[in-house]
C-alpha positions as CSV (number, residue, x, y, z in Angstrom):
1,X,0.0,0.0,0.0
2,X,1.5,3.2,-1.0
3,X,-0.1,5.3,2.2
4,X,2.4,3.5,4.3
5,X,5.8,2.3,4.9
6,X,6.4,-1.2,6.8
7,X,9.2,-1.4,9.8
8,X,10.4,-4.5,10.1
9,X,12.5,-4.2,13.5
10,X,9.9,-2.4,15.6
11,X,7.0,-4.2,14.2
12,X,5.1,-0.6,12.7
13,X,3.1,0.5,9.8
14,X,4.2,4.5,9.1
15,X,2.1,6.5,7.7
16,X,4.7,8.2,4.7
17,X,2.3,11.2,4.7
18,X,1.6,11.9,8.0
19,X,4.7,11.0,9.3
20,X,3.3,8.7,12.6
21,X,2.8,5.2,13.1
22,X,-1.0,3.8,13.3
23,X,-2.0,0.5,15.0
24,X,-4.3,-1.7,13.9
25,X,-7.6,-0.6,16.1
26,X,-7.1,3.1,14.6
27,X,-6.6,2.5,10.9
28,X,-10.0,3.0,9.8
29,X,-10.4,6.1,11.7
30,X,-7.1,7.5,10.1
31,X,-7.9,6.5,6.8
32,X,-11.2,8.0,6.8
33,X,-10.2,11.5,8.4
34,X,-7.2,12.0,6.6
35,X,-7.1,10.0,3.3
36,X,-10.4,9.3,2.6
37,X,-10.0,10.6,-1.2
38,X,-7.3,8.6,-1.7
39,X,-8.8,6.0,-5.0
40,X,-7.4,2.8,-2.9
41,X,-9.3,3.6,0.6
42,X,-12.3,5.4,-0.8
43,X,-14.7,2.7,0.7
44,X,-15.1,0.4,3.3
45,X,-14.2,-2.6,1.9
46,X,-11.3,-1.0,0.0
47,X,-10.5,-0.1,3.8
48,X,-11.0,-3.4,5.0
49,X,-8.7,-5.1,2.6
50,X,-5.8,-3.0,3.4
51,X,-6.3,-3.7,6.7
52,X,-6.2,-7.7,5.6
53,X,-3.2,-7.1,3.4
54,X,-0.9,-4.7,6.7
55,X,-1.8,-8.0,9.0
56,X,0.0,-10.2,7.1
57,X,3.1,-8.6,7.9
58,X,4.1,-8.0,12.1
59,X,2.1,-5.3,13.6
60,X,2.3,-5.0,17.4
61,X,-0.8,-3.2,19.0
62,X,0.6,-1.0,21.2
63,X,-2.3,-1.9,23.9
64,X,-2.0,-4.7,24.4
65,X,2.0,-5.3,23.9
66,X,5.2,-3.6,25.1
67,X,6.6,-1.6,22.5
68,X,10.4,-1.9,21.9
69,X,12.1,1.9,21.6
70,X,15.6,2.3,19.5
71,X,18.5,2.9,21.9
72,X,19.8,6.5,22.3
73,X,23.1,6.3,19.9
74,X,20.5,4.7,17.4
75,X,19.8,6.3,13.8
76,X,16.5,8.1,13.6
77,X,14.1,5.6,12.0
78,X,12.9,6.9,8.6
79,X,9.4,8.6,7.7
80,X,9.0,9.5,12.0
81,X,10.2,13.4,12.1
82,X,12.9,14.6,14.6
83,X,12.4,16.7,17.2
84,X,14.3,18.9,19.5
85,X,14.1,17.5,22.6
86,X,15.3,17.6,26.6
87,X,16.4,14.6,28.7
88,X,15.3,14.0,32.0
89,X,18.6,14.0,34.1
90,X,17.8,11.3,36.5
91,X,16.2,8.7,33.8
92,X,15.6,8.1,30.1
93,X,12.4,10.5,30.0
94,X,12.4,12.8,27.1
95,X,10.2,15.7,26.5
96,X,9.5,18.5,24.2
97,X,8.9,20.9,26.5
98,X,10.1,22.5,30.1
99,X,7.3,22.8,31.5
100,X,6.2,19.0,30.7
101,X,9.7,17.9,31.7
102,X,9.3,19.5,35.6
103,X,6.2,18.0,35.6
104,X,7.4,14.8,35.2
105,X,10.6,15.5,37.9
106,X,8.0,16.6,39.9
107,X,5.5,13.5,39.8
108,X,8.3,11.1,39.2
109,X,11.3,11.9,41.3
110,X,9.2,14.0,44.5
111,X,12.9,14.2,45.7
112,X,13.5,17.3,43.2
113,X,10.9,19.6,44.1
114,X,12.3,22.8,45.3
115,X,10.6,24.9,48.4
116,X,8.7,27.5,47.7
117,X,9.9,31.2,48.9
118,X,13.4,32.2,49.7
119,X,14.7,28.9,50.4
120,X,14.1,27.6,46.8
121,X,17.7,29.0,46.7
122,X,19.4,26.3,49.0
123,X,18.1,23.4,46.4
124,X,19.8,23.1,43.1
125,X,17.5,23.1,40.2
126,X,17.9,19.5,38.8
127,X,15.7,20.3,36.0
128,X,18.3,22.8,34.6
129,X,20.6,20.0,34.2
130,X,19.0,18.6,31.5
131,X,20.3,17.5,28.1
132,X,19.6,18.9,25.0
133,X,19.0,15.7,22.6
134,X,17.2,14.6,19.5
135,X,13.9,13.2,19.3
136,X,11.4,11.0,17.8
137,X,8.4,8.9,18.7
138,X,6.0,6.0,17.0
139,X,2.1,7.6,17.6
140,X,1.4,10.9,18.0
141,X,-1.2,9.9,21.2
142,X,-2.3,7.1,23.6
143,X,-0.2,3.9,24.7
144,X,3.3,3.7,23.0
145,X,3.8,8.1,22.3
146,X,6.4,8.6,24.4
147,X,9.4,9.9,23.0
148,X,13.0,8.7,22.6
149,X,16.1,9.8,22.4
150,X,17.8,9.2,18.4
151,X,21.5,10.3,17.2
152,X,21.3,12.1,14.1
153,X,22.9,10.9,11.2
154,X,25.0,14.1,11.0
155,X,26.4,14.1,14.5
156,X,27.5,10.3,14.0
157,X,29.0,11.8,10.7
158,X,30.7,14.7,12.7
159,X,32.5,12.2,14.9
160,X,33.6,9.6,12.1
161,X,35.4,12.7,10.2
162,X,36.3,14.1,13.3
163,X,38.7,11.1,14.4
164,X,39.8,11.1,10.6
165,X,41.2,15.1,10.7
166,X,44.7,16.7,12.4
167,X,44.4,18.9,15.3
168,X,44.4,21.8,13.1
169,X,41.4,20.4,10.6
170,X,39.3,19.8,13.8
171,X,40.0,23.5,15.0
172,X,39.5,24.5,11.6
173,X,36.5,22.8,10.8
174,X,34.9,23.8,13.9
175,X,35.6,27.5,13.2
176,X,33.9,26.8,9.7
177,X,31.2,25.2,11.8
178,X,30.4,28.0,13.9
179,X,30.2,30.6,10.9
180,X,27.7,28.8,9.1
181,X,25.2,28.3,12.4
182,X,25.8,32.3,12.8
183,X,24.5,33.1,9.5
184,X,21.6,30.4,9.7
185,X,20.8,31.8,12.7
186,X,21.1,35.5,11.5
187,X,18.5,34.7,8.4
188,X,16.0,32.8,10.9
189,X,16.5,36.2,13.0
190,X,15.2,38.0,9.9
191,X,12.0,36.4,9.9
192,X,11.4,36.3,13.5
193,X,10.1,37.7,16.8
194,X,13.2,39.6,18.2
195,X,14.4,38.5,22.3
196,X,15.2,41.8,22.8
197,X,14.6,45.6,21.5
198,X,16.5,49.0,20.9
199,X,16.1,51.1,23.7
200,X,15.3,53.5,21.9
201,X,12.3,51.4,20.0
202,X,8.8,52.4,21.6
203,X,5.3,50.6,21.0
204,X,2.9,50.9,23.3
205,X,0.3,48.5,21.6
206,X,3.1,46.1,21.4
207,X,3.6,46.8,25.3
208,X,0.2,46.4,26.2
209,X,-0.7,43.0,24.1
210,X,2.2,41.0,24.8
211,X,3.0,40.1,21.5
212,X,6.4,39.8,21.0
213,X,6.8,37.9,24.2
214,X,4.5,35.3,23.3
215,X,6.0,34.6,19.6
216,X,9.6,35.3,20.8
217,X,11.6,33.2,18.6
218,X,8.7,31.7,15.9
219,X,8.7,32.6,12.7
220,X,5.7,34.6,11.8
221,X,5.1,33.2,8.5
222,X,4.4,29.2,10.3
223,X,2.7,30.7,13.0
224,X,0.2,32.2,11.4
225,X,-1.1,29.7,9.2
226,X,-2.6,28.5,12.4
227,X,-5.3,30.2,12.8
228,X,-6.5,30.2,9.3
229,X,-9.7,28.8,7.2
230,X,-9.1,25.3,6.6
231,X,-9.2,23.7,2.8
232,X,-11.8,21.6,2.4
233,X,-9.6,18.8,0.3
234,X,-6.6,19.1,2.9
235,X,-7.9,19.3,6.1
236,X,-12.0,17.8,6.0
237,X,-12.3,17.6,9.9
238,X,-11.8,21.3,10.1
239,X,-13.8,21.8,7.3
240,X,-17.2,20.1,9.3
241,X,-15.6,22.5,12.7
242,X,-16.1,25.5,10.6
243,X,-19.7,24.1,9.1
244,X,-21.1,24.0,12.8
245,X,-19.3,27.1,13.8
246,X,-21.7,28.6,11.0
247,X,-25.1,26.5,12.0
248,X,-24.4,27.5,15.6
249,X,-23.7,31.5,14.8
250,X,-27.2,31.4,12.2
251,X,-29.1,29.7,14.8
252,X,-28.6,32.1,17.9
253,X,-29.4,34.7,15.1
254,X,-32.5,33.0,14.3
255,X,-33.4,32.7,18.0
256,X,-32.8,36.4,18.8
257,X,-34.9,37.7,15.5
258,X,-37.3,36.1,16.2
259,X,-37.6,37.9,20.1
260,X,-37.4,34.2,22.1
261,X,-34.5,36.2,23.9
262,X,-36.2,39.7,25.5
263,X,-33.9,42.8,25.2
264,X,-33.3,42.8,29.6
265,X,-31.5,39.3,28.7
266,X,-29.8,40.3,25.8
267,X,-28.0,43.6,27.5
268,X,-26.8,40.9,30.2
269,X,-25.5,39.0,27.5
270,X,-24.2,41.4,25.9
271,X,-21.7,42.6,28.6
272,X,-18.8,41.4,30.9
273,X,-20.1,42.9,33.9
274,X,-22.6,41.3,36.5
275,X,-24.6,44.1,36.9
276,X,-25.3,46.6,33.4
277,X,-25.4,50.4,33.7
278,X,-27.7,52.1,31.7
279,X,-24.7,52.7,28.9
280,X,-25.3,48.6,27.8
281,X,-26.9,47.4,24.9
282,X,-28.9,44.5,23.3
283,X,-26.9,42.5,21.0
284,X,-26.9,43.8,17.9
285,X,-27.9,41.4,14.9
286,X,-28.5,43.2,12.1
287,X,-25.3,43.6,10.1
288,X,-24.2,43.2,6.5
289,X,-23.7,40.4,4.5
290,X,-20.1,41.1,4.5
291,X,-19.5,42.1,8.4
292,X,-21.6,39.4,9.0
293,X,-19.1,37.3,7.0
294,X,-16.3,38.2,8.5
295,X,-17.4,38.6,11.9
296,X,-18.1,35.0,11.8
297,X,-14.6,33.8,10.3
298,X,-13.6,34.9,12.9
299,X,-15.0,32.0,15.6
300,X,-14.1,29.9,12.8
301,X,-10.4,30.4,12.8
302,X,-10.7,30.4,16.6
303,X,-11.8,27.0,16.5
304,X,-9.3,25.7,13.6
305,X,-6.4,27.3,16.2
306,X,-7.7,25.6,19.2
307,X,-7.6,22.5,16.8
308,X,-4.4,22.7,14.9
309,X,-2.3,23.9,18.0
310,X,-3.6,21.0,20.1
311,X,-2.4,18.1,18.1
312,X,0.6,16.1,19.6
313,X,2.2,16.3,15.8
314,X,2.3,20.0,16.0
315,X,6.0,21.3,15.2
316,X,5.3,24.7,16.6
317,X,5.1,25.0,20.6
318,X,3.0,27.8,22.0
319,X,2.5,28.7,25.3
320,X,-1.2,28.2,25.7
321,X,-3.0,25.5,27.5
322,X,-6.2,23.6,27.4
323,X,-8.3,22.4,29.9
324,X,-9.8,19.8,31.0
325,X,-13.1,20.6,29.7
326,X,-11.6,22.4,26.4
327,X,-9.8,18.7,25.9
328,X,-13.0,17.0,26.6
329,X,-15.3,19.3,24.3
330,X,-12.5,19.4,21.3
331,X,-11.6,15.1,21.5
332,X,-16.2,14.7,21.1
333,X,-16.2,17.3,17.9
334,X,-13.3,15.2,16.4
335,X,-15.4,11.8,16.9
336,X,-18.1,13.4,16.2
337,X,-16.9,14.9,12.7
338,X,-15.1,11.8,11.6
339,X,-18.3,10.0,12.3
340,X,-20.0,12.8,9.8
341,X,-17.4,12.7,7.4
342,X,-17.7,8.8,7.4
343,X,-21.4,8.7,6.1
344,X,-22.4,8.2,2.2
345,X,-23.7,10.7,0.2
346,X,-27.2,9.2,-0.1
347,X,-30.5,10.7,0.0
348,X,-32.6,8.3,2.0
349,X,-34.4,9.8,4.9
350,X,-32.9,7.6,7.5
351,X,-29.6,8.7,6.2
352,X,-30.6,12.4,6.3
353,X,-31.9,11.7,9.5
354,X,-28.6,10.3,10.9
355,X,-26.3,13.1,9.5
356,X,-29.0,15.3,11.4
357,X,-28.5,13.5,14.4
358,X,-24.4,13.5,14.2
359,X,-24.4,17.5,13.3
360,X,-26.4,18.5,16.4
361,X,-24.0,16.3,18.3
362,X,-21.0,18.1,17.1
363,X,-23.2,21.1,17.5
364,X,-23.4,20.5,21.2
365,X,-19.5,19.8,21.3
366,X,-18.7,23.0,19.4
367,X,-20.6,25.2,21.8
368,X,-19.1,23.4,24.9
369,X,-15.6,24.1,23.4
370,X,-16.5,27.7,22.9
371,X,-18.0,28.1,26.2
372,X,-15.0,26.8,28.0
373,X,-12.7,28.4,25.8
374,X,-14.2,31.9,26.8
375,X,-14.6,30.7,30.4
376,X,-10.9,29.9,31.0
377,X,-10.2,30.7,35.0
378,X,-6.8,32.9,34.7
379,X,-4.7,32.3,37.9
380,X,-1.2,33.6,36.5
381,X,0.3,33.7,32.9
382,X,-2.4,35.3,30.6
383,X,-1.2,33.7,27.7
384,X,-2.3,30.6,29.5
385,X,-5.4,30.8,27.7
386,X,-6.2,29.5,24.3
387,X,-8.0,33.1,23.6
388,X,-5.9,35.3,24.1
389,X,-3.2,33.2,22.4
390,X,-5.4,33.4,19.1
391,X,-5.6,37.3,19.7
392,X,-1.9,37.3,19.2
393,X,-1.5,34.8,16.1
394,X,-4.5,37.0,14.8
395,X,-2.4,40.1,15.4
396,X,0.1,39.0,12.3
397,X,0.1,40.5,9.2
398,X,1.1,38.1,7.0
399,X,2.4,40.8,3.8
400,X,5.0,42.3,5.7
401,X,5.8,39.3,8.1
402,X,4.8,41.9,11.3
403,X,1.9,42.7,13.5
404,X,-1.2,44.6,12.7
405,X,-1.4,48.4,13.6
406,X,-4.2,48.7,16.8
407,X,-6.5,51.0,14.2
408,X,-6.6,48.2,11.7
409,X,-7.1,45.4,14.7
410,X,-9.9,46.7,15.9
411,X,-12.2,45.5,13.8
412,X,-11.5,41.9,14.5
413,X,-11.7,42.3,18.2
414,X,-15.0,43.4,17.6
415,X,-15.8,40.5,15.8
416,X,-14.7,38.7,18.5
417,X,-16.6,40.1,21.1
418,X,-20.0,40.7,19.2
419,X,-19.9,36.7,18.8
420,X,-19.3,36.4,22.3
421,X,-22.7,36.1,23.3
């Protein structure tokens, strides 16, 4: 099958496409959600033989058997993507992040915490100690997704030429070495989110949002394809997101037209504070076509973000974080639009009936999902939350690789807040 790539030592069918493994329990689901144009797994039978034809050859279910990892001075197995990566200092534990890596020093080894308060000081910071390594790892969630430590096959190259040269070629060759990482880094530098200004460099609006600090380091131009409309032929599930995100937005229209909601409500709605003044409003409905339009892409992209910077396989690490309900609310619309995606294009009134029946599900999920996302408690970092996160990726202007000007933003913070409701 050309979708996938058999390894024979760790007993795994890669996806070439994807770049993850899939076991055998989830291989309808992936083929469906992400290849279902694909000619050879159009339908379910098609689907069914592949899955006859991958279970001739080994295929461990991750479940129900102990899955074997490469060793750390092993080459990084092909079609899996390499990731930077830090090493737990006290065992083999590797993780992407800091903040997931203390976590685990703090639940694992309880003998690292550090005391609160001034005596933090007297306890060295194990966690600093970690090492900077290389990454991969088989699935991208569930049993088996941890990852482990790889060499790559250009530091195993560095060393074999590096026992081959004199004293002076080493020297030399490091030198050369150093140069070119300078100017890598010095282009990537061009293209992102500056560490540090020029004193003499004053922006208020970037003072008061916080950009720059949240982005510090990404590269604009990847970021903000996050928080854009999805293609239909690339990327279905978000696709069926942004179809509810629409039903959802016409139907609390529909519901306020036609005066089930009375205009004491609708100024209590229509503002943050417990108790109006006589300054509030009523919702206001009636727009044009085109704000209309927009104002709803808007909760669209907000959804596709919450989505796309979720996934275990994202490359680009923000700072937000999801709850437990946001989690919940975002794993039922995924089941719930593969399960849509998943039925025929046929006209019968049972079928209608049980697309009906799947849409208000994901219906439900999507406005749980954007009820906790607006309802995220705040304790400390503000970019904590998945909203305020999207405010920022929002904030780029993709033709001149910057942020928007505040008179050109406000627009879409009005959007944002007239959907609110």
């Amino acid at each position: 099958m050309d979708l996938f790539v058999h390894n024979e030592i760790y007993c795994l069918w890669i996806c070439t496409s994807c770049h993850y493994a899939v076991t055998p329990q989830h291989l309808d689901r992936h083929l469906r959600t992400h290849h279902r144009w694909h000619p050879s797994v159009k339908t379910a039978e098609l689907r069914q033989a592949a899955l006859t034809e991958m279970l001739k050859k080994a295929w461990i279910e991750p479940r129900k058997e102990v899955c074997r990892f490469p060793s750390p001075d092993s080459l990084p197995i092909p079609h899996l993507p390499v990731y930077s990566g830090l090493r737990c200092p006290l065992c083999s534990y590797v993780s992407r992040s800091p903040q997931t890596l203390r976590s685990h020093m703090s639940g694992i080894h309880p003998e690292t915490r550090r005391p609160r308060g001034g005596d933090c000081y007297r306890k060295p910071n194990i966690a600093a100690a970690a090492e900077s390594v290389s990454c991969q790892r088989f699935y991208i969630a569930g049993a088996g997704s941890q990852f482990f430590a790889i060499t790559p096959a250009s530091q195993i190259e560095r060393v074999q030429k590096a026992a081959q040269m004199s004293k002076a070629e080493f020297i030399q060759s490091q030198i050369n070495q150093v140069y070119e990482q300078d100017q890598q880094a010095q282009a990537i530098e061009q293209q992102s989110i500056p560490i540090e200004k020029h004193s003499s460099e004053v922006s208020p609006w970037m003072e008061l949002t916080r950009w720059p600090e949240y982005l510090r380091g990404k590269n604009l131009a990847a970021v903000a394809p996050l928080g854009s409309i999805p293609d239909s032929e690339k990327e279905p599930l978000l696709t069926v997101f942004v179809q509810s995100v629409e039903r959802l937005i016409h139907r609390a229209y529909q519901t306020i037209a036609s005066h089930r909601i009375n205009e004491f409500d609708q100024i209590q709605i229509n503002t943050f504070f417990r108790r109006p003044g006589v300054w509030n409003r009523p919702i206001q409905i009636y727009l044009r076509p085109s704000t209309y339009r927009q104002y709803r892409q808007v909760w669209q992209r907000l959804i596709c973000f919450a989505y796309r910077s979720s996934r275990p396989d994202q490359p680009i690490i923000l700072r937000h974080q999801l709850t437990t309900a946001q989690l919940a609310a975002l794993d039922q619309m995924e089941e719930y639009g593969t399960r849509l995606l998943d039925q025929p294009a046929d006209s019968r009134s049972e079928t209608r009936y049980l697309i009906k029946t799947i849409e208000d599900q994901l219906d439900e999920a999507c406005l749980a999902l954007s009820i906790a996302l607006l309802d995220h408690s705040l304790k400390g970092d503000l970019f904590e939350s998945t909203v305020i996160g999207f405010l920022a990726i929002f904030g780029i202007n993709t033709d001149c690789s910057n942020f928007r000007d505040p008179n050109y933003y406000t627009t879409y913070l009005s959007a944002l807040f007239s959907l609110h409701g």
